[in-house]
N, C-alpha and C positions, 0 to 999 in steps of 0.2 A: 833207586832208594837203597843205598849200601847195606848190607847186610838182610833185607828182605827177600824175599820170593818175588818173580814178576806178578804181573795179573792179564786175566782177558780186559780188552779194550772191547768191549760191545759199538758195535759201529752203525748197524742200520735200523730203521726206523722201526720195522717188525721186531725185531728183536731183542729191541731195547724195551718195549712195548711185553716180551713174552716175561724180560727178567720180572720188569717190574708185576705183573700180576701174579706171580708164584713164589709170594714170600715164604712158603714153608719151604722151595726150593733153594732161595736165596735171600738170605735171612740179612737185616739191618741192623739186629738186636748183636748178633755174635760176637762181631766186629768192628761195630761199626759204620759209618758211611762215607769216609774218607780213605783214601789211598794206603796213606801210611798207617801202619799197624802202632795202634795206642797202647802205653802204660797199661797197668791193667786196672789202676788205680786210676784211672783219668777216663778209661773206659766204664768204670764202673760209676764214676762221679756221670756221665752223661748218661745212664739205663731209662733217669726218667723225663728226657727229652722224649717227644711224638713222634720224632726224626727217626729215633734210635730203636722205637718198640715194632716187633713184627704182632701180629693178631698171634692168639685172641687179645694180648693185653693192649696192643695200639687200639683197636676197636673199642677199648671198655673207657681209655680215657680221651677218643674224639669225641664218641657220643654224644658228652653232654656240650662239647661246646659248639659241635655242627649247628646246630639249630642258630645258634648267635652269628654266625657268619655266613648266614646263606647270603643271594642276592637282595632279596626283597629288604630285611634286618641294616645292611650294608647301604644299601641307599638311602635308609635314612638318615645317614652321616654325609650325604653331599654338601648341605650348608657348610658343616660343618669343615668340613674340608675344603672347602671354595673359601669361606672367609680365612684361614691358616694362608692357604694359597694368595688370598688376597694381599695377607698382611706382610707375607715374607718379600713378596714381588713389591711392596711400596717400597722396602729397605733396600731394592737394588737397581744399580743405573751405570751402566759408562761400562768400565771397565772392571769385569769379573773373573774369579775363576769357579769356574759352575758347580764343578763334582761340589766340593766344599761346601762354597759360599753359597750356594742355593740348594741343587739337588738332595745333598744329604742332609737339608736341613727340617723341611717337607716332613717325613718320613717320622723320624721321633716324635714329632710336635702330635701327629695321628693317633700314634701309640700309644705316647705317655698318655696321651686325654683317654683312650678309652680304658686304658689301666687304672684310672682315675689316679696317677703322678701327678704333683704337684710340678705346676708350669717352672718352679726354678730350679727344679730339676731336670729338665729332658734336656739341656746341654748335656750332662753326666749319664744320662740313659743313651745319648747317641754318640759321645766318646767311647763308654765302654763297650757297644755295638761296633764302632770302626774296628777299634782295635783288637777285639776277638776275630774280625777277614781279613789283619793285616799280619798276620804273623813269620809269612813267609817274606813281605817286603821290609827290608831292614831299612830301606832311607822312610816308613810309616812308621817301623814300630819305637823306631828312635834310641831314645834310655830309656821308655815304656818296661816294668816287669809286665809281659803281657798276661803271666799267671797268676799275679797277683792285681791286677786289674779285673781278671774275668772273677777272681775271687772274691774281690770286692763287688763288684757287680752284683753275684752270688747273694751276699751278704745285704746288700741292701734291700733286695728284692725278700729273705726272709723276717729281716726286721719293720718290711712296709708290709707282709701278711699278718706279723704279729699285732701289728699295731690296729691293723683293719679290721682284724677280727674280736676286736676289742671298741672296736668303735658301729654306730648301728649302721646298716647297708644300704649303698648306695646301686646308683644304675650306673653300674658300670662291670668291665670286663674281670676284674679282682672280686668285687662281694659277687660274680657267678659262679667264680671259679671256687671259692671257699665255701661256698655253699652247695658245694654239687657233690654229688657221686664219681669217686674215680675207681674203677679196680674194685666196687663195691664197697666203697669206706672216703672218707672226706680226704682230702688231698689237703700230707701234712703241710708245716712250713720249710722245711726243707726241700719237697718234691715242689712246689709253688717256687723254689729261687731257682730247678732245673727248667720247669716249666717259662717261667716267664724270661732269663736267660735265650732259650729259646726263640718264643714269641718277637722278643724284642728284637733278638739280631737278625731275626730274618727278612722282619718287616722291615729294617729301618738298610741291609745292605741293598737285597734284591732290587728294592724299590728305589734309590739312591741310584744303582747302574740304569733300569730301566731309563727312567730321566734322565742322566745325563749322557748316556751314551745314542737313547731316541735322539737330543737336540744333535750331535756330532752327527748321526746318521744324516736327519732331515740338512744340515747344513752341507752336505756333501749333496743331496738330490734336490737341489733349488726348484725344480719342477715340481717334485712331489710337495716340498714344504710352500709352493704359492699354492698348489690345489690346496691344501689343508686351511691355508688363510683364503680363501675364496668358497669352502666350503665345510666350516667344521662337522657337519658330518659324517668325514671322511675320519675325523678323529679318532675314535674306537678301532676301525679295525686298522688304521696307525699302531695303535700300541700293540696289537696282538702282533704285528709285521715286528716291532722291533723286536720284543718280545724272542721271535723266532731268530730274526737276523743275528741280534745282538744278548744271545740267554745269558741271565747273568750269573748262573753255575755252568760250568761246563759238566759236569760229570755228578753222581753219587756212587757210591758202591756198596756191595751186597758179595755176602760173602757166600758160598755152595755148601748147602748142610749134605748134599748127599751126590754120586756119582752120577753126571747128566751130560750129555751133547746139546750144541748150539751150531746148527747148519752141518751138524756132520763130527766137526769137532769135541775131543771129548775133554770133560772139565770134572775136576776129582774133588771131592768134598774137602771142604779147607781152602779150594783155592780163591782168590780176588777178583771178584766181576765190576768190570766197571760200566755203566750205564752212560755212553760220552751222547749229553743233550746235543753239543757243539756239531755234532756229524749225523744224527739221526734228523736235525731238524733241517738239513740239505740233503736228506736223503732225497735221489733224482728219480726213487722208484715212488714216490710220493712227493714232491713238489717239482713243481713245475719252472724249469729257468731257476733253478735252489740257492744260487750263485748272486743272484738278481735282489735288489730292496726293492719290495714293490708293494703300496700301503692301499694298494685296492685287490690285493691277492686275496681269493678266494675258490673254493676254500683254503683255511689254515690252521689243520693237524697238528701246530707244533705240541712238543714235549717238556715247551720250558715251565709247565707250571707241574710235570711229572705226570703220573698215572694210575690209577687203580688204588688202593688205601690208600697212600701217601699223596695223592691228589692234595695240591697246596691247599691248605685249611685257608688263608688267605686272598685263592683268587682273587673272590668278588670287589674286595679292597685295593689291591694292586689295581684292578682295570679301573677303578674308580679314580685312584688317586692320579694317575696315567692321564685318563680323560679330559680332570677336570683341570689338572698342571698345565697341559698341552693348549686346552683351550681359551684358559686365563693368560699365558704367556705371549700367544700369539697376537690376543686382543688389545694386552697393554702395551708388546715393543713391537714398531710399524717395522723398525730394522735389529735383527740378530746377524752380526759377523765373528767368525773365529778368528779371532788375533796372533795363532801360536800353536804350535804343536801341541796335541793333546799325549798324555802320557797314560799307561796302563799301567795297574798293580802286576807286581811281580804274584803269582800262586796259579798252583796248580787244579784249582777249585774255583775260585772269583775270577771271573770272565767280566773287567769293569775296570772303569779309566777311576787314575787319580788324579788326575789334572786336567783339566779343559778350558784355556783362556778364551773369554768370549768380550764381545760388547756389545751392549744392550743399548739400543738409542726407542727414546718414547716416539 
């Protein structure tokens, strides 16, 4: 990074494990949680992402939405999610390219609903979602302004709180969030377009790799993917395997508020820790054959949903949406073959293919 400082590379699974549970040591807020050092104005436009806050203030605005994304709350969207799943799989046959035309389609459909977005919108919630993890791939971002995309994004997400909060409340993920306590006071509409900015890209990229880079996996281990059609029960801890195999961040970072050692090594206040999920989660002092895809591995430690505060708010949806993808797909095509080389996004963060030519025979 020309003109930067380097950073630590955190590599093994204890350790990455120690950064993240010592956010007064290694703060999110300072910096950041990307590599490169932001604007200070582009730093400041993200304070009120949940990505970005260290406690006390991360603690005072998950609170109120913990309770809505545990597992029990979560599973009552499986219908829900199985019929989306249902309907996207009738629109596809023969020859596909997955990332796109299916995986990343899934994923917005989930989110807008529980945002309670309007269905002719969530094309436009998951453009603006691509293209805020494509920024470092120039054949994705195209003639995309990608700052004025996410600003628009921005933007729409504050004139859809204006409008909601004006209109009387519904069950859904928006009249909780406008009605809640953040920081001890109602969450303006400005903090609601960082917030749901946020929410949206995460759900709509992470979940988008999971999927499509699981199918590339299982098509590579024909073994593994016939036990999974002989036995969907194998499916859950399928995802948690890709999940580890295939994280779809590679890293976050955490900046040092004060002077500390890591194995011995000394690390001085200011400087860039990086948290790399990508090597912790083959750590071989903690998995077993690390190297190896293996969808009956047990146990599975990984790191790809993070740890300690920052523990994905998310989870319990990811594993859902995983589950019930994997189990719908298998049921409706007898055969999945890859047609073509699959391709990866260029970045140093999105660990996730953009291309994956498949064909789907019923």
């Amino acid at each position: 990074m020309p003109g930067e400082p380097g950073y630590w590379a955190i590599l093994k699974h204890a350790d990455v494990a120690h950064v993240a549970r010592n956010p007064q040591l290694f703060s999110a807020e300072q910096q950041g949680v990307i590599l490169e050092n932001q604007p200070p104005e582009r730093l400041e436009q993200t304070r009120n992402m949940l990505l970005m806050m260290d406690p006390p203030r991360h603690t005072e605005y998950r609170r109120p939405l913990a309770e809505h994304f545990k597992a029990r709350v979560i599973g009552e969207l499986e219908d829900r999610v199985r019929a989306l799943t249902r309907t996207l799989l009738d629109g596809v046959e023969g020859e596909v390219e997955f990332v796109h035309g299916v995986a990343g389609v899934l994923p917005s459909q989930v989110v807008g609903g529980m945002f309670g977005i309007p269905a002719e919108d969530w094309p436009s919630i998951r453009r603006w979602a691509e293209q805020s993890v494509s920024q470092q791939d120039p054949e994705l971002v195209g003639d995309f302004d990608v700052r004025a995309e996410l600003t628009t994004m921005a933007v729409y997400a504050i004139q859809f709180s204006m409008a909601r909060r004006a209109a009387p409340p519904r069950a859904d993920l928006t009249s909780l969030i406008l009605a809640g306590a953040f920081g001890g006071k109602p969450m303006s509409d400005l903090e609601f377009g960082s917030f749901f900015t946020q929410l949206v890209t995460a759900g709509n990229d992470t979940t988008k790799t999971m999927l499509s880079s699981g199918l590339e996996l299982l098509l590579a281990h024909p073994d593994q993917l016939r036990a999974l059609r002989e036995n969907p029960a194998l499916i859950p801890g399928a995802v948690e395997e890709i999940l580890r195999y295939a994280n779809p961040l590679h890293y976050f970072r955490r900046t040092a508020t004060a002077d500390t050692e890591i194995r011995g090594v000394p690390i001085k206040a200011g400087d860039k820790v990086a948290m790399w999920y990508t090597s912790a989660n083959r750590d071989e002092d903690v998995f077993a054959d690390p190297q190896s895809f293996d969808i009956r591995r047990n146990p599975n430690p990984h790191l790809s949903f993070g740890l300690a505060q920052h523990f994905c708010l998310g989870v319990h949806l990811a594993r859902l949406e995983g589950r019930v993808f994997f189990e719908e797909l298998l049921a409706r095509f007898r055969d999945i073959e890859q047609t073509g080389q699959s391709r990866r996004i260029r970045s140093n963060l999105n660990n996730g293919l953009k291309s994956l030519p498949v064909r789907l025979s019923r």
